[in-house]
C-alpha positions as CSV (number, residue, x, y, z in Angstrom):
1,X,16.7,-82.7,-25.3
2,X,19.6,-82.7,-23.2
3,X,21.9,-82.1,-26.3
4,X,20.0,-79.1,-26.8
5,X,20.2,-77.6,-23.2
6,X,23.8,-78.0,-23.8
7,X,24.0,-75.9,-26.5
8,X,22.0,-73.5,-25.6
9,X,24.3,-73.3,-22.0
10,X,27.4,-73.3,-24.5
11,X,26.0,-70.0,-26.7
12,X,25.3,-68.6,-23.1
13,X,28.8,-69.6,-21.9
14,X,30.7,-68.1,-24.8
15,X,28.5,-64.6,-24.2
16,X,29.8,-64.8,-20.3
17,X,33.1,-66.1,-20.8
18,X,35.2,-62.4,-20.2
19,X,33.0,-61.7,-17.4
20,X,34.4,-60.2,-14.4
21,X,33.0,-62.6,-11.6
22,X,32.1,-66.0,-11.5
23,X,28.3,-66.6,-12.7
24,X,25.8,-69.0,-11.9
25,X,24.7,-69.5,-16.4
26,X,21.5,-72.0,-16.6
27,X,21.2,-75.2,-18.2
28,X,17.3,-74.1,-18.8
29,X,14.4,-76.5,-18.4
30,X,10.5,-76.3,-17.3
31,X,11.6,-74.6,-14.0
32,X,14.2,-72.5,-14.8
33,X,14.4,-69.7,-12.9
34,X,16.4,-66.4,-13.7
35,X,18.2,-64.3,-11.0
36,X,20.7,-62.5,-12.4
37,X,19.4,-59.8,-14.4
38,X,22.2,-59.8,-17.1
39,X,21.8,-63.4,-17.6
40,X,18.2,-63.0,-17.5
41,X,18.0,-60.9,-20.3
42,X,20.7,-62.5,-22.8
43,X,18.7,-65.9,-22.3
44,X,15.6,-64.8,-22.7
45,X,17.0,-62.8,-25.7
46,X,18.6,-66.1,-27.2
47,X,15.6,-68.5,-26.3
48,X,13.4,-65.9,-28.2
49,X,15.8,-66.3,-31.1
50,X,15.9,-69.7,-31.1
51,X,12.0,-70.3,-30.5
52,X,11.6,-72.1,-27.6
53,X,9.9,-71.7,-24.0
54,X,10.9,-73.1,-20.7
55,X,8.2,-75.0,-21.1
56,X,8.8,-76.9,-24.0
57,X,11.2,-78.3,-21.8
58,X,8.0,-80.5,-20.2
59,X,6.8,-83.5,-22.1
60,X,3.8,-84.4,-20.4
61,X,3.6,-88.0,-22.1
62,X,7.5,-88.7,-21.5
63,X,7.5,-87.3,-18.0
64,X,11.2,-88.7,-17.0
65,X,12.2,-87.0,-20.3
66,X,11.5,-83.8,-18.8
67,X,13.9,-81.5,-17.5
68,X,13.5,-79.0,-14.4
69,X,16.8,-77.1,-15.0
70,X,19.6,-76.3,-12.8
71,X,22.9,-73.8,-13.0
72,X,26.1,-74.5,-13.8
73,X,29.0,-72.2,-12.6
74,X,30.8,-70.3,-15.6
75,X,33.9,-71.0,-14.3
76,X,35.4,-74.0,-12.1
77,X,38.0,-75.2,-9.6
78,X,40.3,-77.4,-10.2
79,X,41.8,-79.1,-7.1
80,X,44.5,-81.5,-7.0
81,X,46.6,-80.8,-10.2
82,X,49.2,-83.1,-11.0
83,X,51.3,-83.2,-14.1
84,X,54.0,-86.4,-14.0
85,X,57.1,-86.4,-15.9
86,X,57.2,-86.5,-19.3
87,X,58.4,-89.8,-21.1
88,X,57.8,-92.2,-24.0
89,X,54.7,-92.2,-25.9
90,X,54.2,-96.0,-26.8
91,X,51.4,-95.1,-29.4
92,X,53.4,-92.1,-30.9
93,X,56.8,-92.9,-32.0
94,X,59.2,-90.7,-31.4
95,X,56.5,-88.6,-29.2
96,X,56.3,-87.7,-25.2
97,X,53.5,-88.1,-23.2
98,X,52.3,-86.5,-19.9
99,X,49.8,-87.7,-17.8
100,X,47.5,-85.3,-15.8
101,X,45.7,-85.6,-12.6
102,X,42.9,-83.3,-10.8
103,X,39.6,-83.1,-9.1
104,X,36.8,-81.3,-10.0
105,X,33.7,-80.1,-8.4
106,X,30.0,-81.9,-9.1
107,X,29.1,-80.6,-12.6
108,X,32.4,-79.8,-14.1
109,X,33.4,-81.9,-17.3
110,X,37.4,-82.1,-18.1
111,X,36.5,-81.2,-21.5
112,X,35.3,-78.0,-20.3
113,X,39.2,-77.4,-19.5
């Protein structure tokens, strides 16, 4: 289930990605609630495509496999960006390495990079 609300917050991601100003983009569930009309209408739009509700999002008999929803900003801010020096690579002969630090924010992911 959570798999799936991924996705579907990718497919809305990619839509929003050029998108002027920073948007709140739902990772949907049972209580998803939709404030931003643009949004509003390109996941209702792709929900309808992909044939599912906010409420199939509620398992009654698995309650704790149920999921409310939240947002997720579009974009993030990456605080405390640190790059060191490159040198060796002791796994990659013949290869540099760089090692990177920074914070981010509750709900970011570095893969989202």
């Amino acid at each position: 289930m959570v798999s799936y609300q991924s996705y579907l917050w990718n497919i809305f991601a990619a839509h929003f990605k050029n998108h002027s100003t920073n948007l709140s983009i739902p990772l949907v569930g049972f209580d998803t609630q939709l404030v931003n009309e643009e949004v509003k209408a390109f996941v209702l739009q792709v929900m309808e495509r992909e044939g599912v509700s906010f409420r199939d999002f509620l398992i009654r008999q698995l309650t704790n496999m149920s999921i409310a929803g939240t947002t997720r900003s579009l974009f993030m801010e990456v605080k405390n960006f640190d790059i060191s020096v490159p040198e060796k690579d002791e796994t990659a002969v013949g290869r540099k390495k760089v090692k990177l630090e920074f914070y981010l924010g509750k709900g970011s992911y570095a893969t989202e990079l």
